[in-house]
LUMFILUM-171896 format. One record per residue (C-alpha): x, y, z; residue number from 1. Coordinates in nm, 2 decimals, m for minus. Layout:
<nodes>
+--------+--------+--------+-----+
!     c1 !     c2 !     c3 ! num !
+--------+--------+--------+-----+
!      X !      Y !      Z ! NUM !
...
+--------+--------+--------+-----+
</nodes>
This chain:
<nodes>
+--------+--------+--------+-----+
!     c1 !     c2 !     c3 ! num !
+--------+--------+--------+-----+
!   5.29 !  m4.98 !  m2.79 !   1 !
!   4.94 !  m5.01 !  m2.78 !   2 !
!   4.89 !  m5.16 !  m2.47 !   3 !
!   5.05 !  m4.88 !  m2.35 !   4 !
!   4.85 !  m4.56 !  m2.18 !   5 !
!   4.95 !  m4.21 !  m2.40 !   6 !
!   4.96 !  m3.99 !  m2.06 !   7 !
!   5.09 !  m4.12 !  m1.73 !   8 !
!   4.83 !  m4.29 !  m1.49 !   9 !
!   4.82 !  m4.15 !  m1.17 !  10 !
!   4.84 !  m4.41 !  m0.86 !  11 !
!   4.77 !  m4.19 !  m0.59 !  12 !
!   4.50 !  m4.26 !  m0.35 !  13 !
!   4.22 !  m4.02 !  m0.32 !  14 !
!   4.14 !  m3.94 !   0.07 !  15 !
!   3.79 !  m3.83 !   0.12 !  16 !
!   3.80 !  m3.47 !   0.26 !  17 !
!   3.85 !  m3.39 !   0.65 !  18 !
!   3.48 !  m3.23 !   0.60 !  19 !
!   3.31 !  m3.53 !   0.49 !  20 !
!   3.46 !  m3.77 !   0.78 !  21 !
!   3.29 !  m3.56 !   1.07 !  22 !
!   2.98 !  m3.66 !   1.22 !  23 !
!   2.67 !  m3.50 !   1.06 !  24 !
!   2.64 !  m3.34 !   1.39 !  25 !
!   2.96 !  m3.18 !   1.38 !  26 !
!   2.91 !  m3.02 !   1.03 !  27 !
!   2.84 !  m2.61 !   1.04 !  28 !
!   2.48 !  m2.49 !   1.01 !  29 !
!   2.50 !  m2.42 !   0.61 !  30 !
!   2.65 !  m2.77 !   0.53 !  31 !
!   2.37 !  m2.94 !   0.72 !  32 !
!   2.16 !  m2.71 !   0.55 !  33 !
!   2.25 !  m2.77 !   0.21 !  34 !
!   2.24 !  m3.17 !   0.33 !  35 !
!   1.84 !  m3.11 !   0.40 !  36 !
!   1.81 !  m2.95 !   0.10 !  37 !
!   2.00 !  m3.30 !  m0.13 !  38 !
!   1.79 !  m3.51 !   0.06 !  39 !
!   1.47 !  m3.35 !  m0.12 !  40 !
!   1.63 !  m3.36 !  m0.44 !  41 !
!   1.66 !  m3.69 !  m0.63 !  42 !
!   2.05 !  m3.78 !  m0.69 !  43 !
!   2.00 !  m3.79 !  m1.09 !  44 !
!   1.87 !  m3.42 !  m1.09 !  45 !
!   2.24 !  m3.28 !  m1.01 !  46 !
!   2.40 !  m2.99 !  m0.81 !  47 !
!   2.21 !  m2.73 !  m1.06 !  48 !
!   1.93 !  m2.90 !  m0.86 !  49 !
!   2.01 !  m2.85 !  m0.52 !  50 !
!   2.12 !  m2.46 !  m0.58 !  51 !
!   1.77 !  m2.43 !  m0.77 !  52 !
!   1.57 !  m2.59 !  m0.48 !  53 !
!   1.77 !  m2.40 !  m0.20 !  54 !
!   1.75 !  m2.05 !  m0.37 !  55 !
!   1.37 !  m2.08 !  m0.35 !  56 !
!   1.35 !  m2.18 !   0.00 !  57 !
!   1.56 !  m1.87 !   0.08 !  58 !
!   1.31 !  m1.68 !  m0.12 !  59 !
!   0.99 !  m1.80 !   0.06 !  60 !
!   1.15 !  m1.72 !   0.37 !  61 !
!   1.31 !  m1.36 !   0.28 !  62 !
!   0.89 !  m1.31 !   0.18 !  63 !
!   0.75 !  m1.44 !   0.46 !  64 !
!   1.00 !  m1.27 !   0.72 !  65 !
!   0.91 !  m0.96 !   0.47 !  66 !
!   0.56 !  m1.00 !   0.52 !  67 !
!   0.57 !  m1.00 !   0.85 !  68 !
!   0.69 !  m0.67 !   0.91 !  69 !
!   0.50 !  m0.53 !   0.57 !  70 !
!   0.21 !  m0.21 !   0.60 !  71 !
!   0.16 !  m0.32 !   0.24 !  72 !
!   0.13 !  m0.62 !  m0.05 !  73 !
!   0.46 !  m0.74 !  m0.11 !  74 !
!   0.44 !  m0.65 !  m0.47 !  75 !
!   0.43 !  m0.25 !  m0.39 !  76 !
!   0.66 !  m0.28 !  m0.11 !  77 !
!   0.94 !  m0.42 !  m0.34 !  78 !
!   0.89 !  m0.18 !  m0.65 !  79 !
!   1.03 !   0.10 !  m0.38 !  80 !
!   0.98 !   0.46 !  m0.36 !  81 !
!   0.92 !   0.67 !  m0.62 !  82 !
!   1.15 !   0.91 !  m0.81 !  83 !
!   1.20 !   1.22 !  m0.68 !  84 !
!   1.08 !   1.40 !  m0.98 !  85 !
!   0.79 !   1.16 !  m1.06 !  86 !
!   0.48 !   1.44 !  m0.98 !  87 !
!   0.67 !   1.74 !  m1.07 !  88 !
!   0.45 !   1.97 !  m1.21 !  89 !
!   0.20 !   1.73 !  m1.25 !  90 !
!  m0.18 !   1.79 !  m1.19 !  91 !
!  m0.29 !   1.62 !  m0.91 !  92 !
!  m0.73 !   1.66 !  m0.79 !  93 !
!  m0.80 !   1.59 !  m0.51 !  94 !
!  m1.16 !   1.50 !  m0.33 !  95 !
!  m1.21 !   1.47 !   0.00 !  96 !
!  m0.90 !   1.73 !   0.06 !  97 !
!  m1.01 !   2.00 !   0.30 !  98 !
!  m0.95 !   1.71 !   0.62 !  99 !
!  m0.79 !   1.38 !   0.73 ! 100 !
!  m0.61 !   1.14 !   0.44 ! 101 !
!  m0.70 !   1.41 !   0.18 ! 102 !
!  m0.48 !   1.71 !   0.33 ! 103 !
!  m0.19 !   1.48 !   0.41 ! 104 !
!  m0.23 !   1.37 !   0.05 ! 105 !
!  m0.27 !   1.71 !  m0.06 ! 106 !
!   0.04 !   1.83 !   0.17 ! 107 !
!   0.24 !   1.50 !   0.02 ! 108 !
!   0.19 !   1.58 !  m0.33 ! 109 !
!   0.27 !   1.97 !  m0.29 ! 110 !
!   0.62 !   1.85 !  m0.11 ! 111 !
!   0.69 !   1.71 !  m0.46 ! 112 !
!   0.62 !   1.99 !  m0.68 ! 113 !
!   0.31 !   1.90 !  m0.76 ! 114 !
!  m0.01 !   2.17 !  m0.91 ! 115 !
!  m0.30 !   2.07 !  m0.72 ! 116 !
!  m0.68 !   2.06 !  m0.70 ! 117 !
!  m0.85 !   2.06 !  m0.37 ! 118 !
!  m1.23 !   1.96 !  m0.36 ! 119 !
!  m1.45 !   1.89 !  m0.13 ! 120 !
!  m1.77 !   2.07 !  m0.03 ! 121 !
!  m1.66 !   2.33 !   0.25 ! 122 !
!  m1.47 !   2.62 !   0.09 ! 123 !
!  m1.32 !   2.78 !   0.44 ! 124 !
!  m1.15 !   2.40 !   0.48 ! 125 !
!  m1.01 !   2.43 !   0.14 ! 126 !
!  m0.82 !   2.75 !   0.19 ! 127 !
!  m0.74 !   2.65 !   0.49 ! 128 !
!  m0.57 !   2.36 !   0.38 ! 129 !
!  m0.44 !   2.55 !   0.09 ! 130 !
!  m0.24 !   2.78 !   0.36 ! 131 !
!  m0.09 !   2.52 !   0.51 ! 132 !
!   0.05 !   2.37 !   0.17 ! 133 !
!   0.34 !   2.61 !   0.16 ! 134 !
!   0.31 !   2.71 !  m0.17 ! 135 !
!   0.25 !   2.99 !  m0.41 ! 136 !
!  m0.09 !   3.07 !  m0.50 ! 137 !
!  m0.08 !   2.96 !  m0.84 ! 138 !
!  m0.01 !   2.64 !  m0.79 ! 139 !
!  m0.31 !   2.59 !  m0.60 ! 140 !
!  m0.69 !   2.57 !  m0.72 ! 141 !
!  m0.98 !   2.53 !  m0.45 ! 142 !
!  m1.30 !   2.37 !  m0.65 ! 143 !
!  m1.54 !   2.31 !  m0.40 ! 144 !
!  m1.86 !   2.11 !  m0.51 ! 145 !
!  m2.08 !   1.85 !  m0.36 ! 146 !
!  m1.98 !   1.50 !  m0.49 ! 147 !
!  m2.32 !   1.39 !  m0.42 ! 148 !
!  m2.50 !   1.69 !  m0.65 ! 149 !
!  m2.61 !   1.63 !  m0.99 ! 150 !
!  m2.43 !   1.51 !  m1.30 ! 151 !
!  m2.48 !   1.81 !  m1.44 ! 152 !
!  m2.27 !   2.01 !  m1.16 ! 153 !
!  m2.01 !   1.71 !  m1.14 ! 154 !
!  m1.98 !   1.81 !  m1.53 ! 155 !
!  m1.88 !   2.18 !  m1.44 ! 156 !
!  m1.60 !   2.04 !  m1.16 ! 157 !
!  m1.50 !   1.79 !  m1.43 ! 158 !
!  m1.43 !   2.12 !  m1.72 ! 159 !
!  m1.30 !   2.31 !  m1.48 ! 160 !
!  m1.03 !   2.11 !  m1.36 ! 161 !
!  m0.95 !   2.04 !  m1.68 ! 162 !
!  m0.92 !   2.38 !  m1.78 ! 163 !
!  m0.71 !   2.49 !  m1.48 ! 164 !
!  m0.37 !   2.60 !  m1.46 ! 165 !
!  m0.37 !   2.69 !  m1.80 ! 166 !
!  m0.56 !   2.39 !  m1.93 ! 167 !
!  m0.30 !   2.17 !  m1.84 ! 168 !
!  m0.53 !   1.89 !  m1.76 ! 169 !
!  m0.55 !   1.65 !  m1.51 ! 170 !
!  m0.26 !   1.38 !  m1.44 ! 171 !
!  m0.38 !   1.22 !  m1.12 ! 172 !
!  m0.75 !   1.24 !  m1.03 ! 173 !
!  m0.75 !   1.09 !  m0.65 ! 174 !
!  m1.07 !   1.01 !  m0.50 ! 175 !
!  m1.05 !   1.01 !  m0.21 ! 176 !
!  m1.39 !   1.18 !  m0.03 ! 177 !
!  m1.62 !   0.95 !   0.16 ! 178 !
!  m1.70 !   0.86 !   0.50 ! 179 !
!  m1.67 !   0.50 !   0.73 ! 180 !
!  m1.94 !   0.33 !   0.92 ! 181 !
!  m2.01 !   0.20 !   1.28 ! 182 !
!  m2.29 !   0.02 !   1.29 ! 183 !
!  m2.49 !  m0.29 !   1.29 ! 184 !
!  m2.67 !  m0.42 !   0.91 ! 185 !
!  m2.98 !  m0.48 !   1.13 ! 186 !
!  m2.97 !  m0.11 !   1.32 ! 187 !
!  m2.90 !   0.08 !   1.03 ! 188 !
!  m3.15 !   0.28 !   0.83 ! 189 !
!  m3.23 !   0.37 !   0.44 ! 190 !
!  m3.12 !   0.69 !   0.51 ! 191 !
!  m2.80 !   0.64 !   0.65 ! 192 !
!  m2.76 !   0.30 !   0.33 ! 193 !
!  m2.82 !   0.61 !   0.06 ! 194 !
!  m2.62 !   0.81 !   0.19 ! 195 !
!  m2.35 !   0.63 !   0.22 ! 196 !
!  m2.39 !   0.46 !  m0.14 ! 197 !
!  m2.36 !   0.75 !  m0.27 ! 198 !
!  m2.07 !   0.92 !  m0.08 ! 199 !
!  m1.87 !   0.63 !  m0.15 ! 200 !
!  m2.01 !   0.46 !  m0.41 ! 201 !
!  m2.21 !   0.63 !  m0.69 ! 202 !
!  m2.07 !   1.00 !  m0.61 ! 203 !
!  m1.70 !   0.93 !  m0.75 ! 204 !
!  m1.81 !   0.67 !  m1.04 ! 205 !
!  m2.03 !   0.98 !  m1.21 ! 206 !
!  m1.76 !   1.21 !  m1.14 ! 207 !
!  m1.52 !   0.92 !  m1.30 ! 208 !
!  m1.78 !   0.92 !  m1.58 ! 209 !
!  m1.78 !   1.32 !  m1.62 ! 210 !
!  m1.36 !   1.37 !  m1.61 ! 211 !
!  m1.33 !   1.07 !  m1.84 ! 212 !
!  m1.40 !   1.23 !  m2.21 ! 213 !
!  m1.09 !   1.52 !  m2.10 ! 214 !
!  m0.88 !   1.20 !  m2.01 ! 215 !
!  m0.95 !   1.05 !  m2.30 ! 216 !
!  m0.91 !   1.32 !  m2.54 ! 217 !
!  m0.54 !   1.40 !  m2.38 ! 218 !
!  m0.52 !   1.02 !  m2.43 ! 219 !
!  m0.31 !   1.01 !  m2.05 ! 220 !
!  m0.40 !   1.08 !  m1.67 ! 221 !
!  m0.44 !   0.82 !  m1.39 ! 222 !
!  m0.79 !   0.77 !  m1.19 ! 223 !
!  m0.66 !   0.66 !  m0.84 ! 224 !
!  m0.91 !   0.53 !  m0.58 ! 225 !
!  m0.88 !   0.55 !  m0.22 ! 226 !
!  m1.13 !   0.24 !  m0.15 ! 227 !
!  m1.08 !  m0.01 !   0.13 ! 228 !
!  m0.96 !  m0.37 !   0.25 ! 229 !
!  m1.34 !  m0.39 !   0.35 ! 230 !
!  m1.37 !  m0.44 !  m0.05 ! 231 !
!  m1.16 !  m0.75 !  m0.01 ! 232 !
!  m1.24 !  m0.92 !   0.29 ! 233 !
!  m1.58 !  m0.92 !   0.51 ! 234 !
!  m1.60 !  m0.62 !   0.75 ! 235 !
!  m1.87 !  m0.69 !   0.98 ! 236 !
!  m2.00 !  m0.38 !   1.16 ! 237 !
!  m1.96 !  m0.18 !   0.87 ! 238 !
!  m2.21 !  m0.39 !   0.65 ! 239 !
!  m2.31 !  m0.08 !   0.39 ! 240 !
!  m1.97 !   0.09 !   0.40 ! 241 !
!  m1.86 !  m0.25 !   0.25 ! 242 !
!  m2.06 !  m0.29 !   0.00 ! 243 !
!  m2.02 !   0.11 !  m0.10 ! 244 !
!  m1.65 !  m0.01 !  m0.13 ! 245 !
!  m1.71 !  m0.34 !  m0.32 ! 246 !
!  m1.92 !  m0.14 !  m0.58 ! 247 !
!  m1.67 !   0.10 !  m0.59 ! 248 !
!  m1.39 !  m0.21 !  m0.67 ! 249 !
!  m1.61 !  m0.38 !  m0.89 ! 250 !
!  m1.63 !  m0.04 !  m1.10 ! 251 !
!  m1.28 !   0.03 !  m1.10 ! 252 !
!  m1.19 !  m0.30 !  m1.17 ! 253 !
!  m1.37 !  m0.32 !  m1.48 ! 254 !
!  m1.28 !   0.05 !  m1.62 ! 255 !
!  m0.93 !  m0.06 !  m1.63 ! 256 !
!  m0.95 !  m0.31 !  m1.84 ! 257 !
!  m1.18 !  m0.09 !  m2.04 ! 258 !
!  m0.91 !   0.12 !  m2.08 ! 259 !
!  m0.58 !  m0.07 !  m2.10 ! 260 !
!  m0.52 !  m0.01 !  m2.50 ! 261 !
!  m0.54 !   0.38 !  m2.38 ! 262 !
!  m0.31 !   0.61 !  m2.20 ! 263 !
!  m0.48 !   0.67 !  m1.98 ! 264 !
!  m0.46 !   0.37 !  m1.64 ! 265 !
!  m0.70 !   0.30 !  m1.27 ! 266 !
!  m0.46 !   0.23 !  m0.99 ! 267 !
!  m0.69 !   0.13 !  m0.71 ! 268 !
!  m0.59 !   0.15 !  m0.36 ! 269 !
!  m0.70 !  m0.05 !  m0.03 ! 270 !
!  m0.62 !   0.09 !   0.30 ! 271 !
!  m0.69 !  m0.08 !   0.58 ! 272 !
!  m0.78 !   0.15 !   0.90 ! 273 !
!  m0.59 !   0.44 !   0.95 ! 274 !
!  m0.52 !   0.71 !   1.23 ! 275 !
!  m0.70 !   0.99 !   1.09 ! 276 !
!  m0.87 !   1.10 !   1.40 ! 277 !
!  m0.74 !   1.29 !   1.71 ! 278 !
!  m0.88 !   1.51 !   2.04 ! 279 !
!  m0.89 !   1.80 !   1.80 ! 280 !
!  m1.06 !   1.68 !   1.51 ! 281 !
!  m1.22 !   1.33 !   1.60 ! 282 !
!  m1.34 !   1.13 !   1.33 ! 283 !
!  m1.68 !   1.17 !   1.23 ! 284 !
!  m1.88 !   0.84 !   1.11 ! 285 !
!  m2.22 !   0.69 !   0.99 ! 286 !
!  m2.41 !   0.55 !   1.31 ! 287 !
!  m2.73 !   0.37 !   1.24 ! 288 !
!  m2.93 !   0.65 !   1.22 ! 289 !
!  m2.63 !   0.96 !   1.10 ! 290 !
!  m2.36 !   1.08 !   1.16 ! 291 !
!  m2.15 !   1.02 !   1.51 ! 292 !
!  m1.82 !   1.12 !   1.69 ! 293 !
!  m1.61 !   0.88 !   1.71 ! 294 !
!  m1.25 !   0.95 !   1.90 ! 295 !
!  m1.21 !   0.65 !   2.11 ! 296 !
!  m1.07 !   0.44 !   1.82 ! 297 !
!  m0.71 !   0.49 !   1.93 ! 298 !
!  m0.44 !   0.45 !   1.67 ! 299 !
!  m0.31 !   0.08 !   1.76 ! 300 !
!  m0.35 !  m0.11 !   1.44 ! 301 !
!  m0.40 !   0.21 !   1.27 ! 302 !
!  m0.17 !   0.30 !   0.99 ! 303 !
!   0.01 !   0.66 !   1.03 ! 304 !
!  m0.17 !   0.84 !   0.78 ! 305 !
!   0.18 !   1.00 !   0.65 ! 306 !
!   0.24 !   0.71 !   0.53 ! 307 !
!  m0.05 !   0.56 !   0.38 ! 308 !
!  m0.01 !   0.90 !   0.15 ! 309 !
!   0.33 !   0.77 !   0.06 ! 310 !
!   0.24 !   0.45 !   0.00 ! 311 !
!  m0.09 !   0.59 !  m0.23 ! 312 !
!   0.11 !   0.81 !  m0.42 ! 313 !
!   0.42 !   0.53 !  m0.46 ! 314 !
!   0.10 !   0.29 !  m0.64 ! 315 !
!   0.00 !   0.59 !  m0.84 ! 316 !
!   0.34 !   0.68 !  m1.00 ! 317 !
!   0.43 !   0.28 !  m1.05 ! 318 !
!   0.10 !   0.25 !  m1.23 ! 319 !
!   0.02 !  m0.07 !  m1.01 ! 320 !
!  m0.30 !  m0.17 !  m1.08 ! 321 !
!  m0.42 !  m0.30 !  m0.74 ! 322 !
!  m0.21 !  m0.23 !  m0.39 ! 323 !
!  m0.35 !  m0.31 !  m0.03 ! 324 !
!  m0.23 !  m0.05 !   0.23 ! 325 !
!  m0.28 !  m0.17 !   0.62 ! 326 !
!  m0.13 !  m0.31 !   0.93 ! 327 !
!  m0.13 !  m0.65 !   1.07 ! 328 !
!  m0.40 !  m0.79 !   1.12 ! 329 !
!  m0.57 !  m0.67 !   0.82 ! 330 !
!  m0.30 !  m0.70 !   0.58 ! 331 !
!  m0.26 !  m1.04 !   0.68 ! 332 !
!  m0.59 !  m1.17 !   0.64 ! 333 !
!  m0.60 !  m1.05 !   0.31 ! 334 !
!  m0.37 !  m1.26 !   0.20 ! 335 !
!  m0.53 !  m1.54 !   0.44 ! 336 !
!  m0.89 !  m1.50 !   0.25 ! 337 !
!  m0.71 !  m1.46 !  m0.06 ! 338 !
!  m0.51 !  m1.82 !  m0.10 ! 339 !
!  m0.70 !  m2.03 !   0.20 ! 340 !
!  m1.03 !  m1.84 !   0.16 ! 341 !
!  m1.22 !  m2.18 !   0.40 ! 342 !
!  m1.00 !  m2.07 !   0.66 ! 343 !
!  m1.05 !  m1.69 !   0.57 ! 344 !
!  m1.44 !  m1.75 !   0.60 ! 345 !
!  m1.39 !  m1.96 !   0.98 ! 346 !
!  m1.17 !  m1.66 !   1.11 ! 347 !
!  m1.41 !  m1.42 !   1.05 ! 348 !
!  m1.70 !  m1.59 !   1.16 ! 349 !
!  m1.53 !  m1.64 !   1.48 ! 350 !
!  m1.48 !  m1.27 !   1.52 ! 351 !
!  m1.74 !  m1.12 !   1.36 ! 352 !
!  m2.04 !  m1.06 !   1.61 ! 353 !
!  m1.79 !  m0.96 !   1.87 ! 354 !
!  m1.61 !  m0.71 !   1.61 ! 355 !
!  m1.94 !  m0.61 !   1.52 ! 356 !
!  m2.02 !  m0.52 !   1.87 ! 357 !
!  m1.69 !  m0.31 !   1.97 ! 358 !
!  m1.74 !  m0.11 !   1.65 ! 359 !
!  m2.02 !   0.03 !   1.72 ! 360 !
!  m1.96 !   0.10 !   2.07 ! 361 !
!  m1.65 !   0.32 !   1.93 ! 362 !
!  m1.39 !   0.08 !   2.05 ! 363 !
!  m1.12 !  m0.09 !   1.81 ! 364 !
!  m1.23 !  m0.40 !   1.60 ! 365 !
!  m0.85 !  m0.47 !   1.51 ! 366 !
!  m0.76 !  m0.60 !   1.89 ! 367 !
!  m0.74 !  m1.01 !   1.75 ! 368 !
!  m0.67 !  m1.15 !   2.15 ! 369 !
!  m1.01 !  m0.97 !   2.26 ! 370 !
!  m1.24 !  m1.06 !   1.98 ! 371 !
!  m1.08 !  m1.43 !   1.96 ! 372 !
!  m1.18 !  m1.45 !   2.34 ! 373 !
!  m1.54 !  m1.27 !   2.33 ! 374 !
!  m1.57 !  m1.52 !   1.99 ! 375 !
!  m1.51 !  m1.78 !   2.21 ! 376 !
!  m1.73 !  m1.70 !   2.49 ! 377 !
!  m2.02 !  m1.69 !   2.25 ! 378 !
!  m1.99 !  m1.98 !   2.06 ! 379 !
+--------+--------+--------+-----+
</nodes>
């Protein structure tokens, strides 16, 4: 009895399946991919293995076919829009509003219920813009000032946003005013290097410094800065504007972790070049020796400015702390100087005297097949 087996033995023979008698060749697309995938993974690791390894190969390539169509980081592109009633009756200031990124942002903000502050230094701009927002009077407060003036005046802008709409205080504070560059680091003059340190630079970090005690004291609002990809990646022909732009992350940067145990956060932007410009109202720049009229820039390469304010106010109401903002190539040599930064650095030095040279004769420094083959010419 017990020699015997307690359940019945079966004596059948077991016939591999049809599937694994066919030629490799034969086999459909996803079983000769899951094949490539077991021969990576060591037998004793399992099927949990296998699922595990091919999961994050379908990842890396969902990213990089992602990336490849992306007009932003990755990491802002997949947090998605933002809700519908995410800047309802919020304050949003504005600087740099009365032209170009700053009245699409303004006009952005408004479509979302919105109170906003428009500043820059021309008044007549301001109302004009305020006009074309759509929307009753008392939702909109024009506070010209000159971003460059004194701390003292900067002070006054700072109270009196604060105090406006019946001293609600300020949610969003976007800076947004300053001014690009075309020109060479060896053609450029001290003028033209202040002024532009101080536009982009040292103008919004004492108004930063000036808004900060109301921010603080309400214990919540959001500083978001509209810097530049220049900040993270070398921009030749626009040597100054660069560094105004680095200061201005290098700032930022460190503020927010100043304030990370407060309510109140830094989301900083970095567009890459957008169309801003057109036969109407051409762009107006920094030559070497002032300001110039540039409208021959074209918009290929150049984000839609639409959506760059989209895109601005999607970081501002996620709270990101860092988003880049551009087209191909820009976007993608961020990421290139970022994780391979040797091959960042060769890239650019290939391109960089002939970039150099077709920004500041007002053509575009974003055309990669032209600058690769003037970079090759002269080297």
């Amino acid at each position: 009895m017990l020699g015997k087996p307690l359940l019945p033995v079966c004596r059948a023979k077991v016939r591999p399946s049809p599937l694994c008698r066919r030629p490799l060749s034969k086999i459909h697309l996803p079983a000769r991919a899951l094949t490539t995938v077991m021969s990576v993974v060591p037998p004793a690791l399992g099927s949990a293995a296998v699922i595990a390894v091919g999961a994050a190969l379908s990842y890396v390539c969902y990213k990089l076919i992602r990336l490849a169509f992306a007009d932003a980081d990755l990491h802002l592109l997949g947090l998605g829009k933002h809700k519908s009633n995410a800047f309802k009756d919020k304050v949003v200031w504005i600087t740099g509003a009365s032209q170009g990124l700053g009245e699409v942002l303004a006009k952005y903000f408004a479509g979302f219920g919105a109170r906003i502050i428009l500043s820059s230094r021309d008044a007549s701009k301001l109302e004009r813009v305020k006009v074309s927002l759509g929307v009753l009077d008392e939702r909109v407060l024009v506070l010209p000032f000159d971003l460059c003036s004194d701390y003292t005046e900067l002070e006054k802008a700072a109270a009196a946003a604060d105090s406006a709409f019946g001293s609600a205080g300020v949610d969003y504070l976007i800076h947004n005013a300053g001014a690009s560059q075309h020109a060479l680091a060896s053609e450029t003059n001290a003028e033209v290097t202040d002024a532009l340190m101080q536009l982009n630079a040292i103008g919004p970090i004492k108004l930063t410094r000036a808004v900060l005690p109301h921010l603080l004291r309400r214990n919540r609002g959001r500083v978001v800065v509209v810097g530049s990809m220049s900040s993270k990646l070398p921009s030749s022909g626009q040597a100054v504007y660069a560094a105004a732009k680095m200061a201005l992350y290098g700032y930022f940067s460190s503020l927010a972790t100043e304030l990370a145990d407060t309510g109140v956060g830094v989301t900083i932007c970095c567009p890459g070049p957008l169309a801003t410009g057109s036969e109407e109202t051409p762009r107006v720049v920094f030559g070497p020796t002032g300001r110039i009229v540039q409208n021959a820039t074209g918009a290929s390469n150049r984000l839609n400015a639409a959506r760059a304010a989209q895109l601005i106010a999607c970081a501002a109401a996620h709270g990101v702390d860092e988003a880049w903002i551009a087209l191909h190539p820009v976007l993608a040599m961020g990421y290139i100087f970022q994780l391979l930064p040797r091959l960042g650095w060769s890239l650019l030095k290939k391109v960089g005297p002939a970039r150099a040279r077709a920004v500041k004769e007002g053509k575009s420094g974003y055309d990669v097949s032209k600058l690769m083959k003037a970079g090759g010419k002269t080297s």
